[in-house]
Each structure stands twice: as C-alpha cells, then as structure tokens.
N, C-alpha and C positions, 0 to 999 in steps of 0.2 A: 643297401638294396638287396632285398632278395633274390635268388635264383631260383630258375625254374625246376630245376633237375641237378642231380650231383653230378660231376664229371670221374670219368675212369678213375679208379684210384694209383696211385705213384708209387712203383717201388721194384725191386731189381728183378732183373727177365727169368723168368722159370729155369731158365735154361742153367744160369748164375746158379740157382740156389741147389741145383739139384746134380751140377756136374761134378766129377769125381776130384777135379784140382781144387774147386771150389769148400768142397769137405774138408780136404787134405790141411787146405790153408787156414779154414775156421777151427781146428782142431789146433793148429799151431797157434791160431790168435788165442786161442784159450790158456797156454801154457805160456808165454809169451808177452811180456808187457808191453801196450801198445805206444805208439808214438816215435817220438826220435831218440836214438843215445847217440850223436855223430859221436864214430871210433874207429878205424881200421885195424885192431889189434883184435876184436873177434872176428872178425870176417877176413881178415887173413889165419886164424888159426883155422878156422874150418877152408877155408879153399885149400892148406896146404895139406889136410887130412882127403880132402877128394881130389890131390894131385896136381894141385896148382890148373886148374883149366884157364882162368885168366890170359895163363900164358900161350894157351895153345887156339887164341882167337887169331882171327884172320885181318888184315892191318885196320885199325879203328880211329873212326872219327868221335872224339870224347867230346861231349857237347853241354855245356854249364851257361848261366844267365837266366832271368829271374824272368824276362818275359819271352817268348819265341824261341822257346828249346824245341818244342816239336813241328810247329813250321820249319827250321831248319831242319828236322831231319827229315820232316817230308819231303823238301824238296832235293836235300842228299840222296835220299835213297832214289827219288827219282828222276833225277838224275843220271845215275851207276846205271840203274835201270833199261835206260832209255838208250844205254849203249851196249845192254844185253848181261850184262854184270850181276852175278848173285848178291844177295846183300840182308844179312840179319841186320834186324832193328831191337832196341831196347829203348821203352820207352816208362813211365809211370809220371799219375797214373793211370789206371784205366777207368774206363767210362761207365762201362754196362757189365764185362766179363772181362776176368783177370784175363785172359787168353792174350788180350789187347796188347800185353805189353811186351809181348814176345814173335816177332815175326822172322819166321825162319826162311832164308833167300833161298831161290832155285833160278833156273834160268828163264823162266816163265813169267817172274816176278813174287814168288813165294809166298805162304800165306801165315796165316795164325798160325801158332803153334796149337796141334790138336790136343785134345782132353787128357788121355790116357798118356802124352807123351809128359806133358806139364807134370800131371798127377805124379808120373814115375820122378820127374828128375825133382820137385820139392820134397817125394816122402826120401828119395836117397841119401841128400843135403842135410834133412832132419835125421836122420837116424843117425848120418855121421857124428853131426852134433851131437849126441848124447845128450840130450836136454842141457847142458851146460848155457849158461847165462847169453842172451841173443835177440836179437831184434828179427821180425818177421821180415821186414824188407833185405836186410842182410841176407837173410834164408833164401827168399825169394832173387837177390841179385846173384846170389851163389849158382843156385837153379839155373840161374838165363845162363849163364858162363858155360854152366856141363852141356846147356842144348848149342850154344851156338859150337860152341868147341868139337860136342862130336860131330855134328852136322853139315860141310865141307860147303867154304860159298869166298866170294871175292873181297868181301868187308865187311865190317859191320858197323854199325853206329848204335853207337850206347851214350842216352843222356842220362843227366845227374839227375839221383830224386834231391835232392838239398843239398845246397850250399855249393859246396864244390869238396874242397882240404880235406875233409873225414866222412864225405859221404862213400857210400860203399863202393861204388863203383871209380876211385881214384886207387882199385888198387894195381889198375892199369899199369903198368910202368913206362910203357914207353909204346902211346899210339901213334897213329900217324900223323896225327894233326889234332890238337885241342883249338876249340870252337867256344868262344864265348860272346853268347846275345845279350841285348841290350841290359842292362841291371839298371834296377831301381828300387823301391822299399819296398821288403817284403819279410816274412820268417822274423819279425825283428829277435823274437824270442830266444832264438837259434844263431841269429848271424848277426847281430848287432843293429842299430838305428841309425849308426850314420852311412852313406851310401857308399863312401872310403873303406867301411868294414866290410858290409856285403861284396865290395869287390876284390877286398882280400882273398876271401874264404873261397869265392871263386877263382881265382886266380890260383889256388891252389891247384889248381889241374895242369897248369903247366908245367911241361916237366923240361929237366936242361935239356938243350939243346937240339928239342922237338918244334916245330913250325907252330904257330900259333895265330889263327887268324880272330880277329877284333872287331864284332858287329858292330852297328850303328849305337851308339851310345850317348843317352841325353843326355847326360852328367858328365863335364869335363875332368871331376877328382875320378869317377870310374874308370873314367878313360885314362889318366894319367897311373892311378896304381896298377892297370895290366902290363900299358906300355914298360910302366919300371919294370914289376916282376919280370917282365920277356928280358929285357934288358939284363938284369941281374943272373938270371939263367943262361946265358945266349942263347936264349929262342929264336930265331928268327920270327919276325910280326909281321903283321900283314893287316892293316887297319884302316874301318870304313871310313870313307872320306878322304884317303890318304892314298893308299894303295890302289884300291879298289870303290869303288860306284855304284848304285843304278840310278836310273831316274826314267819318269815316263814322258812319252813323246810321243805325239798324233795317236792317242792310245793303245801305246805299245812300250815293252821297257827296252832303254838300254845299257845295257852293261858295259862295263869299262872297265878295263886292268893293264898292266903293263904290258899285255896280248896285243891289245887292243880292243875293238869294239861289237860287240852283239847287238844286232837291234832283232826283239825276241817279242813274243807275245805277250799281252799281259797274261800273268800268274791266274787258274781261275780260282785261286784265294783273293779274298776278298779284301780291299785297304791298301792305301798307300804304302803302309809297313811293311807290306807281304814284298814290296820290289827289294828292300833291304836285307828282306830277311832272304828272298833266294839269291840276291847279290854275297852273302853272306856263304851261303851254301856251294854256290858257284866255285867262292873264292877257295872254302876248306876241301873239297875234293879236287883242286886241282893242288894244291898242296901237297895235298896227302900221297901223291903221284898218279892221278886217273885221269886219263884226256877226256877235253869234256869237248864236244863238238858241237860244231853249231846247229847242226840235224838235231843233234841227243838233245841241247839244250831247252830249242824249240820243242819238241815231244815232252818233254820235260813240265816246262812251262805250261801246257794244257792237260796234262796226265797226271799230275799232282794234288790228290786228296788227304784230308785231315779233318777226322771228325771234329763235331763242337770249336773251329774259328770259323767264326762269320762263314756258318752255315748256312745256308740257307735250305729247309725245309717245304719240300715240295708237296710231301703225301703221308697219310699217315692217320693215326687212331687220335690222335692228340690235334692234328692240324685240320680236322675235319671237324673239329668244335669255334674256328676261329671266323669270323664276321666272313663271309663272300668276297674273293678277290684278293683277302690281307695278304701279303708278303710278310715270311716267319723267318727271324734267324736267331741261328743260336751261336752262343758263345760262351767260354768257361773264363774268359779273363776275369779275373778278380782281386785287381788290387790298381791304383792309380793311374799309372803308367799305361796297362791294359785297357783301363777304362778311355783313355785318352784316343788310343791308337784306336778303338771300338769308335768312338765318337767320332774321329775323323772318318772313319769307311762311311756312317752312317750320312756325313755331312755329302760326300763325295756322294753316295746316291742318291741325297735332296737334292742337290743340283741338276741331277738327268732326268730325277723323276718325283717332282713333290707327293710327299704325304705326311699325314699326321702320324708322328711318332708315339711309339708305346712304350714303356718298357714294363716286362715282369724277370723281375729281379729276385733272388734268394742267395745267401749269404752265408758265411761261417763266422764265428767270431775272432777270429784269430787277425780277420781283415778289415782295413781301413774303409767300413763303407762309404762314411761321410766323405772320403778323397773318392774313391770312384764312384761317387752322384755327382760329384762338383762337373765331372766329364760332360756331364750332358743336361747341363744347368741352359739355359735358354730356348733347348733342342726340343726334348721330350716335355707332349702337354701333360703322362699323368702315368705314376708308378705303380704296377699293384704287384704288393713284397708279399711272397709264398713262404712257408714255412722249409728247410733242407731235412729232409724226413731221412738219409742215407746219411749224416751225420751227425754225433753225440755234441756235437761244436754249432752247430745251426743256431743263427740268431733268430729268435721270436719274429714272426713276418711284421707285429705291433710296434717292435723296438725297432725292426729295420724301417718300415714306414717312417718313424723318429727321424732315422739316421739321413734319411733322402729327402724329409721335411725339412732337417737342418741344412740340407744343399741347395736349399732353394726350390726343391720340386713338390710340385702336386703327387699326394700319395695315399694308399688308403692300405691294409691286408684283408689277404684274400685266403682262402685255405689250400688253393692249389692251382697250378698253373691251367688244367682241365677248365678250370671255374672262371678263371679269368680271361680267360678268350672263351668261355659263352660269357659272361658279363658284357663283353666289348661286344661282341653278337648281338645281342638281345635289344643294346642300346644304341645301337649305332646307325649316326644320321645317315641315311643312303645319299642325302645331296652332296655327301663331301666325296674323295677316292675313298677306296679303302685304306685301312690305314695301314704301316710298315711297323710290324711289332718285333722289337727285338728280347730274349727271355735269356739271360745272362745273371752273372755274378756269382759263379759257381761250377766248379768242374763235376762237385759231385752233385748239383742240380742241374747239368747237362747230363751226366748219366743219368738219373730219374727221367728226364723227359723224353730221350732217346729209347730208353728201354717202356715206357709206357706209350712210346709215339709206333713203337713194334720196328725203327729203324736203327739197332744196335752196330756200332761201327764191322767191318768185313775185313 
C-alpha cells in the first residue's frame, strides 16, 4: 500500500551529535574495538592509574539480571529519593544521549551529568590509558566512577552492562548490597545458552559476605545457582517469594517482608512485573542499610519514571502522525522473557479497556525474535517491522516480518515507524476504538523514536 507522504526521518537528536562528550566518545570509538571483551584486568589497570575511585564511592547498590535492571533502579533511586537521600545512578545503555547514563545525586533529586563535565572525566580516563588495549564501555565505566567519586551524595546504584563476573563494573569490591533481577536468555554469545550459565556469570557479583537480594525469577535452576553462590560465599540472601513479596490488591500493591506489610500505590510503571520489580528494590535498599518509610515508599511509588518501559507516549512529533485517539507505548524489551511480561501489561489493559492491538516492532540480530512474537501470538491483529537505523546489527524490517510470520502473526515491512502510524491513519476504520499501538523490540529503536518524537529521556 502506498503512502501518502514520507514521515520525519529517524535518527539521533542534534543535540547527541554535536555535544562535546559525544565527540570525545566517537573519537575513542575510532581507536577502540567495538563490542564486548568481558575482562576486569584492563579496567582495573586503568582505575588504579586514576587512583582507584571505585573505592572512593558512596555505599552501592550493584544491580545485575537480564531483564529489570533499570526498573530496579528506578525505583531504588526513588525511593532514597523520596526520603531526601542523594543518590548517583549508573545505568547503560542509553537511549538518545550518552548523558543518560550518568546521573549525579543532590538533594533536590539530581540530574544528568552535564556536557562539559562528562566531556572532561572521559578525555581524563582516555589519556590515562595511553591508547593501550581497551574497551570503550570500560573507559566510559571508569568515567562514571571519577564523576560519582568526586561528587559527594548518599549512594549510588550502578547496574551491569553484561553479564555480571567480568563486566566492568564488578570491580566493586564490596557494595552494599548486590541486587539480582529476573534472568533469562539472552547475550547467548557472551554468557552461554543454558539459563544455569547466565546465572552464573551473574552471580558473579556477589561478593562474600555482602547481602544479596534475589528478584523474581522464572527459572527455578536461576534461582537455585544464586541461592548456592550466596550460600557458598555467606552472603546473606534475601529471595522473592521467600523473604519478601508483592502482589496487587483492590488496585494497589502490597508489600511484604519480615517488617511486615505496605499497602502502597500501584507503581505508575506499567505491568504486573513492575510490583516485583519495586518489591525487589524495596527489599535491596533496605538491605543495604536505608529506612525506607511508609510515606517515602508511597511517594516513591507514584514519582518513579523510566524511560522506554511501557511508556506510554502522550505528545510529540512522531505521535501526532498516529490514527486520532491511538494510545502509544513504548518499550525496549527485547528478548523473550521481556516480551512476555510486555504481553501481560498489554493484556491487563485489554481488560479495563478493549482495543485493537498494533505492534511496530524493530530488532537486532543478536535476539531471539521468533521467542519475543510468540508473546503476543493471539493478541496483536498485525506487525509492521521497521528497519533499527542506530544499529550495524539491525535485522532487515523483510527478515523480521519472517521472523513474526513464523510466530504466528500478521506482518508486513514498513521503512519507518513515522510511516507506520500514518499507514494505520490513513486506513483505519473509525467504527472500531482507536487502536492501542505498542512500538517495541529494541532499546536502540526506542532511542530512534524518542529522539525523532523530540521527547529524549531528562
């Protein structure tokens, strides 16, 4: 079917291309091989050349698991927050602008780390290194450590970018609590294919004799190789279903520990999962030693944002091309498990409020797409798969179409998400609602559409 008009074209906010951190790091990704080398042996020789900062953070919640690392720390941080608490975050990766994955605590609630501040502590990092043999995220995790280090606040939270065991940020030695979310298959490449291995690798983050709390976990072999590790270490554990709870009630969550009980707001993240995932986060900052109050908790629970999970898009350059009335969300899950917990939020809002489901979906190849269609096999009446223009790894939108063809679903490619919500515009029956389009399967096609929708995360 042809289109009437082309839609905006997709691609990273001016802002991205033209800021001075942004230079710094294209300039390292030049010299620099890209991808993964998991190692702690360069990235501890260079921290120990800028003075060990590592060691000079403020007590940290290390946060590892294959899906809900940064719901948890969303609702960590606020959390802390919400009782007046400074609090850095490290998070990757980012969406729209590196800045994202640096947020420096104040008592205010803290913001981005600014331009010129990044700029400085990546070219410092890099020249220490001496061009000598190194991974750009290593660079860039080194970086966060000098900003949160000299920048004085009450915690911080640092998630893994991969795995757990040799990613760069386990050279932590002793936080205050490691935090591990649900796992399930994913990285096979890097962490192995049976979900026993990826809970290895993560499990590496526990350290002896440190607290270790144990999110919801769909695979009982995940669950039992944390519990060993903690055991083998004397960690003390603390594990969902076991220790700790949530569930929802007349809608509203409640929490449950050996405190006793919270009845709190629901989370305004979106999905059943989101109750486990801040039942999770509850559990690790009180761990870690921060009281978490029933006031702070409630505030908590409605002051908690997190770009691209089951966002829901209000306004915007991108969402002003979409049929009259559609409800837009976005989401970066992209691998089975994700898909699933996606599929249930979307189920849970069929039931308050029917409509016909969409999805525009785009992909990397590194991920199982045929397991994340199977999600929404009877749900969504019809796919249309976009090309991921932000990645050398992006599956063909013709091959993904294939891949969601084999899951059972209606599917067609389209050349860009702009096109595809006027497509659905153009043709859509006004007898029906409008319809609920969800545009997922991809972080780095959630960045594309955040920064071409002109609403880049803050």
């Amino acid at each position: 079917m042809s289109l009437p008009r082309k839609a905006p074209a997709m691609g990273e906010d001016p802002v991205t291309q033209e800021s001075a951190a942004a230079r710094e790091i294209g300039r390292l990704m030049g010299m620099h091989p890209k991808g993964f080398d998991l190692s702690l042996d360069r990235v501890r020789r260079l921290l120990a050349k800028l003075g060990d900062p590592q060691d000079g953070l403020p007590p940290v919640i290390h946060v590892a698991g294959t899906n809900g690392k940064g719901s948890a720390a969303a609702f960590a941080r606020a959390l802390m927050e919400a009782e007046g608490r400074s609090v850095h975050v490290h998070t990757s990766p980012h969406l729209v602008n590196w800045h994202e994955r640096y947020r420096l605590g104040a008592p205010d609630g803290g913001q981005l780390v600014g331009d010129e501040a990044l700029a400085e502590a990546v070219a410092r990092a890099a020249a220490v290194n001496g061009g000598e043999a190194i991974t750009v995220f290593e660079i860039l995790t080194a970086a966060g450590f000098l900003l949160f280090a000299e920048h004085p606040a009450d915690a911080a939270i640092i998630e893994v970018g991969l795995g757990g065991r040799y990613d760069a940020t386990n050279v932590i030695s002793r936080p205050a609590v490691s935090l591990i979310m649900p796992i399930s298959i994913d990285h096979e490449a890097y962490l192995g294919d049976r979900v026993e291995l990826i809970a290895a690798e993560k499990a590496g983050i526990i350290k002896p004799g440190v607290p270790v709390v144990i999110g919801q976990q769909e695979f009982d072999a995940a669950r039992g190789v944390l519990t060993d590790t903690a055991a083998r270490l004397a960690a003390p554990a603390l594990v969902y279903g076991q220790d700790f709870l949530a569930y929802g009630e007349a809608g509203r969550m409640v929490y449950q520990d050996e405190d006793g009980l919270m009845d709190l707001p629901r989370p305004t993240l979106v999905g059943r999962h989101q109750l486990a995932n801040a039942a999770a986060a509850i559990a690790a900052v009180k761990a870690a030693g921060f009281a978490v109050s029933h006031g702070g908790a409630e505030r908590a629970m409605t002051g908690v944002e997190w770009s691209a999970r089951m966002q829901k898009l209000a306004e915007g350059r991108l969402t002003a091309l979409a049929p009259k009335g559609a409800e837009i969300w976005l989401d970066g899950g992209h691998n089975p498990g994700a898909g699933a917990v996606v599929a249930e939020a979307l189920a849970e809002l069929e039931e308050r409020s029917p409509r016909p489901l969409f999805l525009i979906s785009g992909m990397i190849d590194t991920k199982d797409q045929t397991g994340y269609f199977h999600a929404f096999h009877g749900m969504a009446r019809h796919v249309f798969t976009v090309p991921v223009r932000s990645s050398d790894a992006g599956v063909p939108n013709a091959e993904l179409a294939a891949r969601a063809h084999a899951a059972g679903l209606s599917a067609e490619p389209v050349d860009t998400v702009g096109n595809a919500l006027m497509l659905l515009r153009d043709t859509w029956d006004h007898r029906e609602p409008p319809p609920r389009i969800l545009i997922g399967g991809s972080l780095y096609l959630a960045g594309e559409v955040l920064a071409a929708n002109g609403t880049p995360p803050r």
